[in-house]
KOLVO-103474 format. One record per residue (C-alpha): x, y, z. Coordinates in steps of 0.1 Angstrom, whole numbers, padded with zeros to 4 digits, always signed. Layout:
// KOLVO-103474
XYZ;...
This chain:
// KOLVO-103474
+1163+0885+0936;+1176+0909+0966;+1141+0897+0984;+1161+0868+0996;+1178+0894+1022;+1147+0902+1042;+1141+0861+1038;+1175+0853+1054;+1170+0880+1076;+1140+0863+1095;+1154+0830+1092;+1189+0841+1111;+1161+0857+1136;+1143+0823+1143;+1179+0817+1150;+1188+0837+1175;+1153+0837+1193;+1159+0798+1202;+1189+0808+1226;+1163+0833+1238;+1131+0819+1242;+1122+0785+1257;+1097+0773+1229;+1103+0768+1193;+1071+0781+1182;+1084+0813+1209;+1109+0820+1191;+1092+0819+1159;+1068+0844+1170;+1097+0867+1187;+1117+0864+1152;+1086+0879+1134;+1080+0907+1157;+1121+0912+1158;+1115+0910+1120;+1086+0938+1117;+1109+0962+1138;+1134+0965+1110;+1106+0967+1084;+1097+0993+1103;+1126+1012+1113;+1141+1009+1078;+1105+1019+1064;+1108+1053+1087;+1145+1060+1086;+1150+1058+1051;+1120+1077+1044;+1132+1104+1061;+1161+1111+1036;+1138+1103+1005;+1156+1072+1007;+1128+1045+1001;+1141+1033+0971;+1158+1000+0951;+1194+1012+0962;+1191+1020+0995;+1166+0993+1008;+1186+0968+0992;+1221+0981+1007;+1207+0982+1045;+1190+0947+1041;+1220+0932+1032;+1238+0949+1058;+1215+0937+1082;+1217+0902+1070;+1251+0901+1069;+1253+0919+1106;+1228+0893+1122;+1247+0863+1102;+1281+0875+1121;+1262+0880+1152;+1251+0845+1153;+1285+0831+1144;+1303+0849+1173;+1279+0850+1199;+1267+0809+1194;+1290+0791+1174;+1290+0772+1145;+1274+0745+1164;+1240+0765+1170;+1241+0765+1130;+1247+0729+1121;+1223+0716+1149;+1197+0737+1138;+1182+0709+1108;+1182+0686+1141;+1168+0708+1158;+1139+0728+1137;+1133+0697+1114;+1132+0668+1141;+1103+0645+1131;+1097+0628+1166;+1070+0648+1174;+1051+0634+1143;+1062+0602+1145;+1047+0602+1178;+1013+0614+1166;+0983+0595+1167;+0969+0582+1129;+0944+0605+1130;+0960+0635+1145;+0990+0629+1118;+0963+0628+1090;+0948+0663+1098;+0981+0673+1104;+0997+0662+1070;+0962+0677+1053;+0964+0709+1067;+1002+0711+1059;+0987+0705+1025;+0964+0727+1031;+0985+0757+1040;+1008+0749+1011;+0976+0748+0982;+0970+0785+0998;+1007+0794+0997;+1010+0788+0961;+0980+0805+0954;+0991+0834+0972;+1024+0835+0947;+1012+0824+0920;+0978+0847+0915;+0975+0880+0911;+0972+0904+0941;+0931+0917+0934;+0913+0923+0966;+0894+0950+0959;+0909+0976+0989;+0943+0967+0980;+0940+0975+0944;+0923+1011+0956;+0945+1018+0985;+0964+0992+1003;+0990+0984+0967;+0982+1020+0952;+0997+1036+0984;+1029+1012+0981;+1029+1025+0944;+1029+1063+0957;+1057+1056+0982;+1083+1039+0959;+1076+1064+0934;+1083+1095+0958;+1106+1075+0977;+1091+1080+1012;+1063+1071+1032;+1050+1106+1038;+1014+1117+1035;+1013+1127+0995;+0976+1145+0973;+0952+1119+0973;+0916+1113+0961;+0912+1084+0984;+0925+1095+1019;+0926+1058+1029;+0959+1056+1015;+0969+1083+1035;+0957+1077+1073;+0949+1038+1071;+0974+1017+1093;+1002+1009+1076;+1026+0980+1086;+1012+0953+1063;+1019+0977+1033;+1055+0985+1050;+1062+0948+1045;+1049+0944+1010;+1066+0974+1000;+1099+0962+1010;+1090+0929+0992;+1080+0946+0963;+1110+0968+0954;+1136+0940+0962;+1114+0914+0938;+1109+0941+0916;+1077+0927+0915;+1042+0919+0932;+1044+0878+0934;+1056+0879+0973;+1028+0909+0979;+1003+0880+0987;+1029+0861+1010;+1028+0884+1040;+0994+0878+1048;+1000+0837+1045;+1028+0841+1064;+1010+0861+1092;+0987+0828+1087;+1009+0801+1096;+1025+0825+1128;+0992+0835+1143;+0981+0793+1139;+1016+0787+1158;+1006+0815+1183;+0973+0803+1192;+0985+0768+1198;+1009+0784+1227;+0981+0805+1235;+0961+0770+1243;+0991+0754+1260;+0993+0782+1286;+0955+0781+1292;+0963+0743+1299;+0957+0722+1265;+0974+0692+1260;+0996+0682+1225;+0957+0671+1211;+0945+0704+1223;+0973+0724+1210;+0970+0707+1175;+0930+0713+1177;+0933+0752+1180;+0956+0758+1157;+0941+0739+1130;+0908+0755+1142;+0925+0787+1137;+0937+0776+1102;+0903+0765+1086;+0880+0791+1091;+0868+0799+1058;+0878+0835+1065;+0913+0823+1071;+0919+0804+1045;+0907+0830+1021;+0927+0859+1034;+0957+0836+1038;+0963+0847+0998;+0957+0877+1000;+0970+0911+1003;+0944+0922+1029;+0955+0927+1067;+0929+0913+1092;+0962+0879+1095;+0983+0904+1101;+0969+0917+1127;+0954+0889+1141;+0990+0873+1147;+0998+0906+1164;+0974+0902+1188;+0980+0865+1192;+1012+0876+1196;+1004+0902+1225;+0976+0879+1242;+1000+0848+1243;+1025+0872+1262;+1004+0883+1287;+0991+0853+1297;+1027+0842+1304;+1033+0873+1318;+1006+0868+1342;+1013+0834+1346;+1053+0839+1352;+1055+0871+1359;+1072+0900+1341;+1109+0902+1330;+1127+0924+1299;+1121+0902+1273;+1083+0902+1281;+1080+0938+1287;+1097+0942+1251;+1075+0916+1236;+1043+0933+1251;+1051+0965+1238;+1057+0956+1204;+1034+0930+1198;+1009+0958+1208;+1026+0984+1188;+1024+0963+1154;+0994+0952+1159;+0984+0993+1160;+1006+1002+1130;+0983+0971+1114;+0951+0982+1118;+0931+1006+1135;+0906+0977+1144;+0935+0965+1173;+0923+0991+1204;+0890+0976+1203;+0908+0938+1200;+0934+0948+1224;+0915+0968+1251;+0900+0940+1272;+0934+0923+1274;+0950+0953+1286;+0927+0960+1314;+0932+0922+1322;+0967+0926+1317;+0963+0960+1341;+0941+0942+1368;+0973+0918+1371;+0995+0941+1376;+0974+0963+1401;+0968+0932+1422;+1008+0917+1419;+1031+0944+1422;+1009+0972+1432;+1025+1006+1424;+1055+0989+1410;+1035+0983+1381;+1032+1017+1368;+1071+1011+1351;+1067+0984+1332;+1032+0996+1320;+1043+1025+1311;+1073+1009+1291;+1050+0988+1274;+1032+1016+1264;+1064+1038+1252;+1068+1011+1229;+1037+1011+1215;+1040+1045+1207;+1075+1047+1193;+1064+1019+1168;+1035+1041+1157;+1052+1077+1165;+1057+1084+1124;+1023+1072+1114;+1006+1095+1140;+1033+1123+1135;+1020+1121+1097;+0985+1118+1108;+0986+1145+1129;+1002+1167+1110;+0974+1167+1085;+0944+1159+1100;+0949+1173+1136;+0947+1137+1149;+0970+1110+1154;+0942+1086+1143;+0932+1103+1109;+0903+1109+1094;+0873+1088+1118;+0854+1077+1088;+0817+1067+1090;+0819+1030+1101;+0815+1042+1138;+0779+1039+1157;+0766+1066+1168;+0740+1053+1190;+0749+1035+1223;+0726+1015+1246;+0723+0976+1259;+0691+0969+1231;+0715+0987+1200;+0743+0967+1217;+0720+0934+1216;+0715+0944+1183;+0749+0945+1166;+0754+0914+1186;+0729+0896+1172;+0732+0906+1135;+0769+0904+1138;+0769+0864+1149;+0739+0862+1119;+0767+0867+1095;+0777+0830+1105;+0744+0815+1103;+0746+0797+1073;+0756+0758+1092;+0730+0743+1059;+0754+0752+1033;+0787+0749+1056;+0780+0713+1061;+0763+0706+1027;+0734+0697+1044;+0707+0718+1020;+0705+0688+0994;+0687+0674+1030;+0674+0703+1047;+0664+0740+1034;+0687+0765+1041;+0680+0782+1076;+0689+0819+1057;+0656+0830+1059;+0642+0817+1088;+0671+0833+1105;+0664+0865+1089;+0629+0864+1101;+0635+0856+1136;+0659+0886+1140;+0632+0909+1122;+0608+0899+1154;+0637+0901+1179;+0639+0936+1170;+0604+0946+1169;+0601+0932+1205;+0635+0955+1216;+0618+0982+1196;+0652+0988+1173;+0649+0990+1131;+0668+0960+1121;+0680+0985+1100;+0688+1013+1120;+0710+1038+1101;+0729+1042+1132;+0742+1014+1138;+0741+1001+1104;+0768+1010+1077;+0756+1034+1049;+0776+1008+1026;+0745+0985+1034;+0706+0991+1026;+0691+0969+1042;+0697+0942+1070;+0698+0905+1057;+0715+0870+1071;+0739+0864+1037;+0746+0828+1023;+0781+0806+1029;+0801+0829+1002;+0839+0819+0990;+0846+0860+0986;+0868+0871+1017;+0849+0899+1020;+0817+0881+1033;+0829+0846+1040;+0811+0833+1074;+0826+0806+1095;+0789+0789+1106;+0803+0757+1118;+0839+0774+1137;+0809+0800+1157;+0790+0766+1169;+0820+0749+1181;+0829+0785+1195;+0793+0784+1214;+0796+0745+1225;+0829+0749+1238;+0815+0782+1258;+0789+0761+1273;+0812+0728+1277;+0835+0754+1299;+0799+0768+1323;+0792+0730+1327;+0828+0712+1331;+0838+0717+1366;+0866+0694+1361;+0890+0713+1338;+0922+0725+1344;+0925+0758+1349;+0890+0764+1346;+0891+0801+1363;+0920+0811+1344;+0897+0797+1309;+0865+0818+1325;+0885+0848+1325;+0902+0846+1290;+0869+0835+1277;+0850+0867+1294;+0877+0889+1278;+0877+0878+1241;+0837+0877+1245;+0840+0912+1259;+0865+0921+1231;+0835+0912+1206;+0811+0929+1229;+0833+0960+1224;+0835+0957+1188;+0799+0952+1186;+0789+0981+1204;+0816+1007+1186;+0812+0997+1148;+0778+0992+1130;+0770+0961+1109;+0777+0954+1074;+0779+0922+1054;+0821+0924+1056;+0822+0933+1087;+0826+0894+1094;+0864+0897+1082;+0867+0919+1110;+0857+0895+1130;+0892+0870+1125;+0912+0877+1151;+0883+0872+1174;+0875+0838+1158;+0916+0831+1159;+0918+0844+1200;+0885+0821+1209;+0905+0788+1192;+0928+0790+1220;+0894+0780+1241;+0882+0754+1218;+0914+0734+1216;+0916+0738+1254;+0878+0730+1268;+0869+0707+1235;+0904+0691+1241;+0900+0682+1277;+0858+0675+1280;+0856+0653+1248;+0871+0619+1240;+0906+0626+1227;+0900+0600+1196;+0867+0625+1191;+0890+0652+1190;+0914+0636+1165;+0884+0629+1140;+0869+0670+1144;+0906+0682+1135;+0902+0656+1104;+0866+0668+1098;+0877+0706+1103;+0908+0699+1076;+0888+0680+1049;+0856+0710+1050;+0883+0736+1049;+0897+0727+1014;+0863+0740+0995;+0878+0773+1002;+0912+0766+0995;+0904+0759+0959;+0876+0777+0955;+0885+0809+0958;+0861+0835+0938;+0890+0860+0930;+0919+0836+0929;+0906+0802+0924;+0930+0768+0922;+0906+0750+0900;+0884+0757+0874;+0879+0771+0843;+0892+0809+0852;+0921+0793+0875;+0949+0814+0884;+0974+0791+0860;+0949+0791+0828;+0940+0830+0836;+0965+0859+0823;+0979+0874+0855;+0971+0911+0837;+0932+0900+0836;+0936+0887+0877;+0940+0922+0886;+0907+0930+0873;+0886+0901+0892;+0868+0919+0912;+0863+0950+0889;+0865+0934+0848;+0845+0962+0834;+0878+0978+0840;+0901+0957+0822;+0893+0966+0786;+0893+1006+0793;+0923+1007+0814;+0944+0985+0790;+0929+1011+0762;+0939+1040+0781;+0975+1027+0790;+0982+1016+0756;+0968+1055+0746;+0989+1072+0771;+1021+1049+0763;+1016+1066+0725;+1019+1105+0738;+1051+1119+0745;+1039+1129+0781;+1058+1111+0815;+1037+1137+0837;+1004+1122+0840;+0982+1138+0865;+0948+1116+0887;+0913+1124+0893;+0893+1099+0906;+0855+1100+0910;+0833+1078+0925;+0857+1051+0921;+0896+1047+0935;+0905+1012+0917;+0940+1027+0912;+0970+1000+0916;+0963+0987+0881;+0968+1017+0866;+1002+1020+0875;+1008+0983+0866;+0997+0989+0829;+1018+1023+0829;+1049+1000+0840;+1057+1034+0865;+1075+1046+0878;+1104+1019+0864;+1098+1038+0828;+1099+1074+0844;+1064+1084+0846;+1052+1101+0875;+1023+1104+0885;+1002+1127+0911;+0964+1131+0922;+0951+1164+0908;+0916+1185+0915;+0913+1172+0949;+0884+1182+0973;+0894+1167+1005;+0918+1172+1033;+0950+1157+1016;+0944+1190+0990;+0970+1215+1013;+0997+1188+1003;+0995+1196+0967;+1007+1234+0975;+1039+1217+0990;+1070+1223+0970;+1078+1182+0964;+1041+1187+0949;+1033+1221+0938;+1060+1218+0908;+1047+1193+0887;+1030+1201+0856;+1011+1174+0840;+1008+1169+0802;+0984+1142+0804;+0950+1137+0830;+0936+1105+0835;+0900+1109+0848;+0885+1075+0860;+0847+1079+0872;+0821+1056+0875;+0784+1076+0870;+0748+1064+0863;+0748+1052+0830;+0729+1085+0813;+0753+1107+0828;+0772+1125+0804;+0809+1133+0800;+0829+1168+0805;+0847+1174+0777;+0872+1199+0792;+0891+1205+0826;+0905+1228+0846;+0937+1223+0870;+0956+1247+0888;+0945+1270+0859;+0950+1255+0829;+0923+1242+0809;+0929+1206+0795;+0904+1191+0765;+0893+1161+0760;+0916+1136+0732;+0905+1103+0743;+0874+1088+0760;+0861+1051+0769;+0829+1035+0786;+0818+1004+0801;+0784+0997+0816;+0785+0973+0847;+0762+0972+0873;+0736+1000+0864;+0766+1022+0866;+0792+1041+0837;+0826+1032+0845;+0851+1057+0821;+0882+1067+0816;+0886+1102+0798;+0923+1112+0788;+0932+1157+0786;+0956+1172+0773;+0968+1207+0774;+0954+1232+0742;
């Protein structure tokens, strides 16, 4: 398996970043941005010669391997290699652990390892990545480049795309999708390493330190994505990452290393997700307020050099973007608010902490109390008829969403709230306003106002929907940094020993409780076939797309042309095909949107399909074309299937040529 290159790759990095970095956990977070780089460049480069392909990808990753391998043989020695057991796996540390600090931190190891499996073993089946974030990866390996291609679902075209970078580069060396999962719990694991470093430069002690990260690591939102194929860990240990820098930066001051470190934690954390200018904007006028007030007009160099950075590491996603939509950033979408003020502001704010409200269920209180849901619900209603907003203002609310409402403790990682990690947020916020005795405290205030003001900013710029509380991880992961520090340092430290164990033991209802990808149960990932995981979120599907691939496998046709309607659950489709490893390829036809100028391009414009797949989802009296037209040629109707789920049609229609 030539995945092992990418693998080695990183570990030779961690390498080399401990003669570079003073910390361990430093140079684990400088091997994984080193790491991303070459994902990147390799991504870009190769893509630029149609090169993004088995041969090729596997040739320069052993290369590199082999190059950083040499490089740490002549530069450090043999003796940097055979010390590095003793050096990475020492267990003084633990030994020297308090009982209860080395019980949360043996669970959570457990912990983390119960998710890692999951994310190997099950099936990538989020429902984004199986309409855009694993369909794109499908486009790019078949084309053999990352360039913008005919799509029904522009997402795959403009969306951010480092995460999928990664996963694509796993994917084609694995020749598979059981490591697709692993970037995301990898992210994990780095951004709960980050945070602890984050809470040792705002002044935590070891307990502190140990605290925040395992605060960072059992949000239910964390633990859910942690096995998935999603990108809010991603990004959130970029901008741990870039946080934990400039803190040292401002603490230290600024050499190369941290100027190169800014710059690209920033930029991956852009290439990740668009989300990252509203998390990253506070910081950088903190970071930008430093700099005016140390070195003046010397500043302007390095800032600008941090930016340059940024920019390169982005330059071919917004040269793509660009190119097609006018705008670096791509389509804008409809999740942006379009009306601004201080009561729409303490609006989203409101109904955006509501999405955490559910401390009954967190705790398992509700066999003892009711549920606080509705009560909740009620008292927001009135908030907003005093501030004279609809709670359900179509401006500020998403059109995904109806109606306002305060949702229920859920195990989906689309809607997963972290009630009882937002009241430790808010105690620790008021333990930091009353504690005049902690260390640092200014230094706290500050980082505190900034990650408040970088959910103020979010608050104010997106409107509200259920999900939007996976949006809100990196926040979550930044404030840990302040609970391990102010919880840490105001609380008795054998207090603090027993909430890590408390924190550890709650967390593991999500780690095997997953709704899509579940470690126990009836429909657990090991008892369920990994074909039907695919279809978890979507099973009306499985039975017509199986149907349709096994009708499509009986034609003579490898040309098989895409329209999508109302409905973009692609990746499976290509799973069930087996393409393009069995020579089919396959291209979005009939397109109405702005990727439709690409299908006149000449890589485009010449293929002819035999076959069309039409996959639509209607009301359920809707009927069903029985002809259709592409560039010209009229194709008829020689195979049909329907499935009713959720007062909806779901069908797939197969046309051939007359």
């Amino acid at each position: 398996m030539f995945a092992i290159f990418p693998i080695v790759s990183l570990i030779l990095l961690v390498l080399i970043g401990s003669k570079l970095f003073q910390h361990k956990r430093e140079a684990l977070l400088g091997a994984l941005m080193a790491w991303a780089v070459i994902v990147t460049v390799l991504t870009e480069g190769l893509s630029l010669i149609r090169g993004f392909n088995p041969v090729l990808l596997t040739l320069t990753w052993f290369l590199i391997t082999a190059g950083l391998g040499v490089f740490l043989w002549q530069a450090y020695g043999p003796r940097l290699i055979k010390a590095a057991p003793g050096y990475w796996l020492n267990p003084a540390p633990f030994i020297n652990l308090p009982v209860t600090l080395k019980l949360s931190t043996v669970g959570m190891t457990i912990a983390l390892l119960a998710i890692g499996v999951t994310a190997v073993m099950a099936a990538p089946n989020h429902s984004d990545s199986m309409e855009y974030h694993l369909s794109r990866i499908m486009h790019w390996i078949q084309n053999g480049t990352v360039a913008h291609y005919p799509s029904h679902n522009i997402f795959q075209l403009y969306q951010n795309p480092w995460s999928e970078f990664a996963i694509a580069h796993l994917q084609i060396l694995s020749n598979g999708d059981y490591l697709s999962n692993s970037v995301q719990w990898v992210s994990m694991i780095g951004s709960m390493f980050g945070i602890s470093l984050i809470a040792k430069e705002l002044g935590a002690g070891r307990n502190g330190q140990i605290l925040a990260a395992i605060f960072a690591g059992t949000m239910p939102m964390a633990v859910l994505q942690g096995s998935s194929t999603n990108n809010d860990h991603v990004v959130t240990l970029w901008m741990v990452c870039f946080v934990y820098f400039a803190l040292v930066t401002m603490g230290q001051g600024l050499n190369p290393i941290r100027l190169v470190c800014l710059g690209t934690s920033l930029g991956l954390a852009i290439l990740t997700k668009g989300t990252a200018y509203i998390y990253a904007f506070p910081f950088c006028i903190w970071l930008l307020i430093w700099g005016i007030r140390r070195l003046k007009w010397r500043m302007v160099k390095p800032m600008v050099g941090i930016l340059a950075i940024a920019i390169v590491i982005n330059a071919g996603h917004y040269f793509r973007n660009y190119a097609l939509f006018g705008t670096p950033l791509g389509s804008p979408g409809d999740e942006t608010g379009t009306a601004v003020g201080l009561t729409y502001l303490m609006s989203n704010v409101v109904r955006n902490l509501a999405l955490h409200a559910d401390i009954v269920r967190n705790l398992h209180l509700d066999g003892l109390m009711t549920p606080t849901t509705g009560l909740t619900e009620k008292a927001i209603t009135i908030f907003h008829n005093i501030i004279g907003v609809d709670v359900s203002d179509p401006a500020i609310t998403s059109a995904k969403e109806s109606r306002f409402y305060v949702p229920s403790i859920s195990f989906n990682e689309d809607k997963a709230g972290n009630p009882l990690h937002l009241a430790i947020i808010l105690i620790s916020s008021g333990l930091l306003l009353i504690n005049s005795r902690l260390q640092q405290r200014r230094r706290l205030f500050i980082y505190w106002l900034t990650t408040t003001a970088t959910f103020l900013l979010f608050c104010q710029l997106l409107t509200w929907s259920s999900s939007r509380c996976r949006l809100h991880l990196p926040i979550f992961v930044l404030f840990a940094a302040l609970v391990g520090t102010v919880i840490g340092h105001s609380l008795n430290r054998r207090v603090v020993n027993i909430l890590t164990i408390f924190l550890v033991l709650l967390s593991l209802q999500w780690v095997f409780n997953n709704d899509i990808r579940p470690l126990t149960g009836e429909n657990n990932i090991f008892a369920s076939p990994r074909s039907r995981e695919y279809f978890n979120t979507q099973p009306a599907l499985e039975g017509i797309y199986t149907n349709a691939a096994s009708e499509i496998n009986n034609q003579s046709c490898t040309n098989i042309g895409m329209v999508f309607e109302n409905i973009s659950f692609e990746y499976p489709q290509w799973l069930l095909l087996n393409a393009p490893r069995r020579g089919f390829q396959i291209q979005h036809v009939n397109l109405d949107n702005e990727s439709e100028p690409l299908s006149s391009q000449p890589r485009y414009s010449r293929f002819e399909p035999c076959l069309i797949m039409k996959t639509a989802s209607r009301d359920v009296d809707a009927p069903l074309e029985a002809e259709l037209q592409v560039d010209g040629k009229r194709y008829r109707e020689i195979w049909q299937q329907t499935e009713e789920a959720r007062n909806s049609q779901k069908s797939v229609q197969l046309f051939a040529t007359n």
